[in-house]
C-alpha positions in Angstrom: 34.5 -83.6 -39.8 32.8 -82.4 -36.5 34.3 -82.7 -33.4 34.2 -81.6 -29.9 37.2 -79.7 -28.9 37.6 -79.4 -24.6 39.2 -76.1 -24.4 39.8 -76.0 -20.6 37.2 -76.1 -17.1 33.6 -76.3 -18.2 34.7 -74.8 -21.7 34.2 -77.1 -25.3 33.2 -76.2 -28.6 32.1 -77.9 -32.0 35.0 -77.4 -34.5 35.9 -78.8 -38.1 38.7 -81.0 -37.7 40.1 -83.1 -40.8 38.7 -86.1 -41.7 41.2 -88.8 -40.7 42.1 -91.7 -42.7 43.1 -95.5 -42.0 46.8 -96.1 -41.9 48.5 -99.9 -42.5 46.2 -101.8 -40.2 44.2 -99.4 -38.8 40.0 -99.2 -40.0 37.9 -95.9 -40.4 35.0 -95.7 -38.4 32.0 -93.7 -38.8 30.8 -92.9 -34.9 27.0 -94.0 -34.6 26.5 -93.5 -30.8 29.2 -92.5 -28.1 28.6 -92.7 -24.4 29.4 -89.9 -22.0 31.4 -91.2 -19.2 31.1 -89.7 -15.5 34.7 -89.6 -16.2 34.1 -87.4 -19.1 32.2 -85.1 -16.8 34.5 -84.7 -14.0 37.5 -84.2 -16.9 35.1 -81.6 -18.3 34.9 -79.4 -15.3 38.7 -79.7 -13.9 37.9 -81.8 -10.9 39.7 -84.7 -11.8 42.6 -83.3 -13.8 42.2 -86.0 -16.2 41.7 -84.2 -19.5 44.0 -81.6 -21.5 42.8 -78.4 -23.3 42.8 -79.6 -27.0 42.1 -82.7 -26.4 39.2 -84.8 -28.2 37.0 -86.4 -25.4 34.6 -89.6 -26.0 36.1 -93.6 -25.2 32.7 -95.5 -25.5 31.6 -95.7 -28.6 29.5 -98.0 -31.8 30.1 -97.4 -35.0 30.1 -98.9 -38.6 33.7 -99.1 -40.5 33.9 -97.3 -43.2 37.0 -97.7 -45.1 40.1 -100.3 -44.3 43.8 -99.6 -44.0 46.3 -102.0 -45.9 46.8 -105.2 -44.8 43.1 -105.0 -42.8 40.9 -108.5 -43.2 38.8 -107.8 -40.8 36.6 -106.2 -39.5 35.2 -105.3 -42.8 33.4 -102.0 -44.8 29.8 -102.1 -42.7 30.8 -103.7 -39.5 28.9 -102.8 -36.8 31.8 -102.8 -34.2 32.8 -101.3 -30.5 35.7 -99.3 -29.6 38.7 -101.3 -27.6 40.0 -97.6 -26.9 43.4 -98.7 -25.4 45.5 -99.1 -28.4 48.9 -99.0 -26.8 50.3 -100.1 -23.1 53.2 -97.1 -23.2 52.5 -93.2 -22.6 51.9 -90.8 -25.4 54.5 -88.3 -26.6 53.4 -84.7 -25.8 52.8 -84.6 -29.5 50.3 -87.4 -29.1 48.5 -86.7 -26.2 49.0 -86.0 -22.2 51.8 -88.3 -20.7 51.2 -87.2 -17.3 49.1 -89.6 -15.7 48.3 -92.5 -17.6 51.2 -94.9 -19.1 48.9 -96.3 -21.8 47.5 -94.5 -24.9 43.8 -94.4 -24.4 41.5 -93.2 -27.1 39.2 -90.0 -25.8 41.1 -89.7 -22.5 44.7 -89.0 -23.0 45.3 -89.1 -26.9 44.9 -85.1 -27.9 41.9 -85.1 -30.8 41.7 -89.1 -31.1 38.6 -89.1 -29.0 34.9 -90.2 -30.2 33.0 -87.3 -30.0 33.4 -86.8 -34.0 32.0 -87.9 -36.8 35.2 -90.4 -37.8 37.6 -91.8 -35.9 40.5 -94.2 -36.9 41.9 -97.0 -35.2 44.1 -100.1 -35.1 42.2 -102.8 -36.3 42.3 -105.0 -33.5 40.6 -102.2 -31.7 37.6 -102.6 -33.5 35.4 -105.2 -31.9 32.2 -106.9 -33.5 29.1 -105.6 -31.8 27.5 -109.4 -30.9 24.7 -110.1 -33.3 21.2 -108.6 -31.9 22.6 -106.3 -29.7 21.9 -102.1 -30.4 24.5 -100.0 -31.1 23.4 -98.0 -27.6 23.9 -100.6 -25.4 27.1 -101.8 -27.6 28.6 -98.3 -25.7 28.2 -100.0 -22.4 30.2 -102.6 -22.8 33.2 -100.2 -21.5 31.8 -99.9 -17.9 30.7 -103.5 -17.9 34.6 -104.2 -18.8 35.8 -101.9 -15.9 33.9 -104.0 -12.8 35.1 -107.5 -14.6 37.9 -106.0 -14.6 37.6 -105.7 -11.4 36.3 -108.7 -10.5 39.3 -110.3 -12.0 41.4 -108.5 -9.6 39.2 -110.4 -7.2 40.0 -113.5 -8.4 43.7 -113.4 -8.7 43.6 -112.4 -5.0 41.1 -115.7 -4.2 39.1 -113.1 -2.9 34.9 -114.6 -3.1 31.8 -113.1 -1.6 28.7 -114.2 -0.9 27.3 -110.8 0.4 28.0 -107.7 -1.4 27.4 -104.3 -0.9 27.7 -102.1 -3.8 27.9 -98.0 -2.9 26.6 -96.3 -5.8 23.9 -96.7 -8.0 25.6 -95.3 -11.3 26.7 -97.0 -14.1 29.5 -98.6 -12.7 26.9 -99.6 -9.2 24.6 -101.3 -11.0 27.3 -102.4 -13.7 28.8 -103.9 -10.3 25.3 -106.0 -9.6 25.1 -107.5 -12.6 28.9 -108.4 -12.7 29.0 -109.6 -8.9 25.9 -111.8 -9.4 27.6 -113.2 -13.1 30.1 -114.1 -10.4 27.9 -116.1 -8.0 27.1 -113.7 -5.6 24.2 -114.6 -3.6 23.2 -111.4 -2.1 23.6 -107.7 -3.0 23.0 -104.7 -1.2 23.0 -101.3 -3.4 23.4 -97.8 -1.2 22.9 -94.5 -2.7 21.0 -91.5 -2.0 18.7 -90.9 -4.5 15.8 -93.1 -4.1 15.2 -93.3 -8.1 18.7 -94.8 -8.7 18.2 -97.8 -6.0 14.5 -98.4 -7.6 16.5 -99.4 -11.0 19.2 -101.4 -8.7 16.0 -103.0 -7.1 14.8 -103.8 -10.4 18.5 -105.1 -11.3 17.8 -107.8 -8.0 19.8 -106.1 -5.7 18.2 -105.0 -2.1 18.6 -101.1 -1.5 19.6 -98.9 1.2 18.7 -95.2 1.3 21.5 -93.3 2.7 20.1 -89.8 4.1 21.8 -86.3 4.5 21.9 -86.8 8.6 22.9 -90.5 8.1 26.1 -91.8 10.4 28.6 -94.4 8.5 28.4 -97.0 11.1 24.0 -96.6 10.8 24.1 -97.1 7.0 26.3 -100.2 7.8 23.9 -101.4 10.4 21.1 -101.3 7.5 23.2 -103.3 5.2 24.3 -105.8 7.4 20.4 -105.9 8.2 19.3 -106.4 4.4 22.1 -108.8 3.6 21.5 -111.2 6.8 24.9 -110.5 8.2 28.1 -108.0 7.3 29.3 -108.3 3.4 32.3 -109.6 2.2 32.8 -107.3 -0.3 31.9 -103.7 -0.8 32.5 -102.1 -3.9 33.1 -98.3 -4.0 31.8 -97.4 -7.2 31.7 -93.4 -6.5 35.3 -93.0 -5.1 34.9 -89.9 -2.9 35.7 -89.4 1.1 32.1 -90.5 2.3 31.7 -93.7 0.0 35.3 -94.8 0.9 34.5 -94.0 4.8 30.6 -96.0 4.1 32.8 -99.3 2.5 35.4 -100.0 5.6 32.7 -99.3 7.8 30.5 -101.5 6.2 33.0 -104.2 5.7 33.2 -107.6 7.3 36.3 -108.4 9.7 38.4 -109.9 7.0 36.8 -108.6 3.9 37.5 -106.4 1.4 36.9 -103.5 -0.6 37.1 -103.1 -4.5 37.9 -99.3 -5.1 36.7 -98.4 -8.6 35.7 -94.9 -8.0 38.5 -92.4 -7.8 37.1 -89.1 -7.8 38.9 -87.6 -4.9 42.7 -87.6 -4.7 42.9 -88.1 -1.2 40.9 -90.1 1.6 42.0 -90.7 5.4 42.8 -94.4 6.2 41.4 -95.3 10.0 44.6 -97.7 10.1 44.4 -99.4 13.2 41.2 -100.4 12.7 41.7 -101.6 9.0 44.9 -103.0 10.3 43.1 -104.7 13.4 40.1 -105.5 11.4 42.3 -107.3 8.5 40.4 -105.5 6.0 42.0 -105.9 2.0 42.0 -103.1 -0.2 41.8 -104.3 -3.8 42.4 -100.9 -6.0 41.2 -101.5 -9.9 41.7 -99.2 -12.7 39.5 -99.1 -16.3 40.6 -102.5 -18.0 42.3 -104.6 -20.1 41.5 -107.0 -23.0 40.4 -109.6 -21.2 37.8 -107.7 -19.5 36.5 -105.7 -22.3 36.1 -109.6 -24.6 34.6 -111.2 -21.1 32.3 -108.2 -20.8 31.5 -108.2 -24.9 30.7 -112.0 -24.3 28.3 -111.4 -21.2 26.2 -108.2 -22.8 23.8 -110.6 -24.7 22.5 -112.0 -21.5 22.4 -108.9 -19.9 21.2 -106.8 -22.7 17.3 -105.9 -21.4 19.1 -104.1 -18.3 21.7 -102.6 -20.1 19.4 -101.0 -21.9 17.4 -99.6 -19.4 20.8 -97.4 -18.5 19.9 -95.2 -21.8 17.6 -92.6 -20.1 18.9 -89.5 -22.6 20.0 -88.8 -26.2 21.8 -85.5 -27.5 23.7 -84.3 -30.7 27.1 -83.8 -31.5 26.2 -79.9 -31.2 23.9 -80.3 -27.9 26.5 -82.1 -25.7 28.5 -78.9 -24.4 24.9 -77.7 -22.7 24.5 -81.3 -21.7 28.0 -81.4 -20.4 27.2 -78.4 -18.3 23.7 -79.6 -16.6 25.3 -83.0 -15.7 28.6 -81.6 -14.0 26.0 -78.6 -12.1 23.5 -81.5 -11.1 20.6 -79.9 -12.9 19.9 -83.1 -14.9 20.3 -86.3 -13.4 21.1 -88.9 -15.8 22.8 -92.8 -15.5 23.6 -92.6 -19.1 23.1 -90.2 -21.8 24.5 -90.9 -25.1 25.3 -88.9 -28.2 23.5 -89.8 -31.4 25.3 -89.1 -34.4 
């Protein structure tokens, strides 16, 4: 079969990799459409030292089962079904995958050549979730980064942590993700900050009230604006871009007793103004991918939200075009909120 082989920084290739087959309980399935992550970008250029050389990349994914391993009821041959990619909640051996910094086996981030971006992958059958009826295989993909905010709105919850007013910084996938998540959860206004003017019109369009942040912008100006726009200082801010300026732009922004949902986590380090978060009794709330909870509460909710999830497809590529796309993603030259991989 085809597959897409990472070789190292800003380096992948389209080998021929054996077909693999279903073990006892495990289902076959033949990949239809995979999603490439921002995740997937930042692994492909060495930024965030999240992928290995050899390694298989792709975690959102639709496809249709082709063959059943022993013991398999269901799904069944021809179901149209979504990829739960955690399959296991211990490390990989080094034989499997990379053990270093994620204690879960994860399909297309940590499991060597078990990743999407193939014609065929296998796995468990449990994994294998029934796309809801009506809903197209390309917005089937996004129930992954719907999963990781409810995911991290759970987090919220456990803490009794509510908001009325939240600010949302970034207008990726995961940003607007984040608006349609935070208003399923009875928010009754939301801000959305970025910098490019085209992403906020879709947040706009997604209900959420923008705020353009400029080069020459100040933190404590943007948060002026958004306390402006929301009627008064959020309760939340979710940083859904995880470098030093959006982590700096959320406590900034941030209500004296609020919180912050961290869901980005590009960079490795960020500075912590302590006494002021200490003084200000701000919470940090830090959430990571998600679990099976999230991913079935996100499968539920993608019916209702399916006319603005599909409005996050703005590019297609093949199996063989996605190294070049790869490349004009991670150097900026094509700005994109989702491009997915037709196979």
């Amino acid at each position: 079969m085809r597959s897409l082989v990472y070789n190292g920084p800003w380096n992948m290739t389209l080998e021929d990799l054996p077909q693999p087959q279903p073990g006892s309980g495990e289902v076959l399935v033949k990949m239809k459409i995979v999603g490439i992550c921002g995740s997937d970008v930042h692994g492909f250029t060495g930024e965030s030292g999240r992928r290995a050389p050899g390694m298989v990349m792709g975690h959102e994914a639709v496809g249709e089962v082709e063959a059943v391993g022993e013991g398999v009821t269901t799904p069944k041959v021809g179901d149209l079904v979504t990829v739960y990619n955690i399959i296991a909640e211990t490390a990989p051996t080094p034989e499997e995958g990379d053990p270093s910094f994620l204690a879960k086996k994860v399909i297309g981030v940590n499991l060597a050549k078990r990743g999407a971006m193939a014609d065929y992958l296998t796995l468990p059958a449990e994994s294998a979730l029934a796309v809801p009826a009506g809903v197209k295989p390309e917005v089937g993909v996004l129930v992954e980064p719907v999963a990781v905010v409810t995911h991290g709105f759970q987090r919220l919850e456990e803490k009794r942590i509510n908001a009325e007013r939240v600010a949302i910084v970034g207008s990726g996938t995961i940003g607007l993700s984040s608006i349609l998540v935070a208003k399923e959860a009875g928010a009754a206004d939301v801000a959305i900050l970025d910098t490019i003017q085209e992403k906020l019109d879709r947040g706009e369009s997604f209900g959420a009230k923008p705020v353009l942040v400029e080069p020459s912008d100040g933190v404590q100006s943007v948060a002026g604006r958004v306390e402006q726009v929301l009627g008064g200082k959020p309760d939340l801010v979710v940083d859904a871009v995880g470098n030093r300026s959006s982590f700096e732009q959320c406590w900034a922004s941030v209500r004296p007793g609020g919180a912050v949902l961290l869901i980005g986590n590009l960079a490795k380090e960020v500075s912590l103004p302590l006494q002021d978060v200490v003084s200000q009794e701000i919470t940090f709330v830090g959430t990571y991918g998600f679990d099976r909870r999230a991913f079935g509460d996100a499968l539920k909710i993608v019916p209702n939200i399916q006319d603005k999830l599909t409005a996050f497809i703005d590019g297609h590529c093949s199996l063989e075009e996605t190294p070049a796309t790869m490349t004009r993603l991670a150097k900026g030259e094509l700005q994109s909120l989702k491009i997915v991989i037709d196979l």
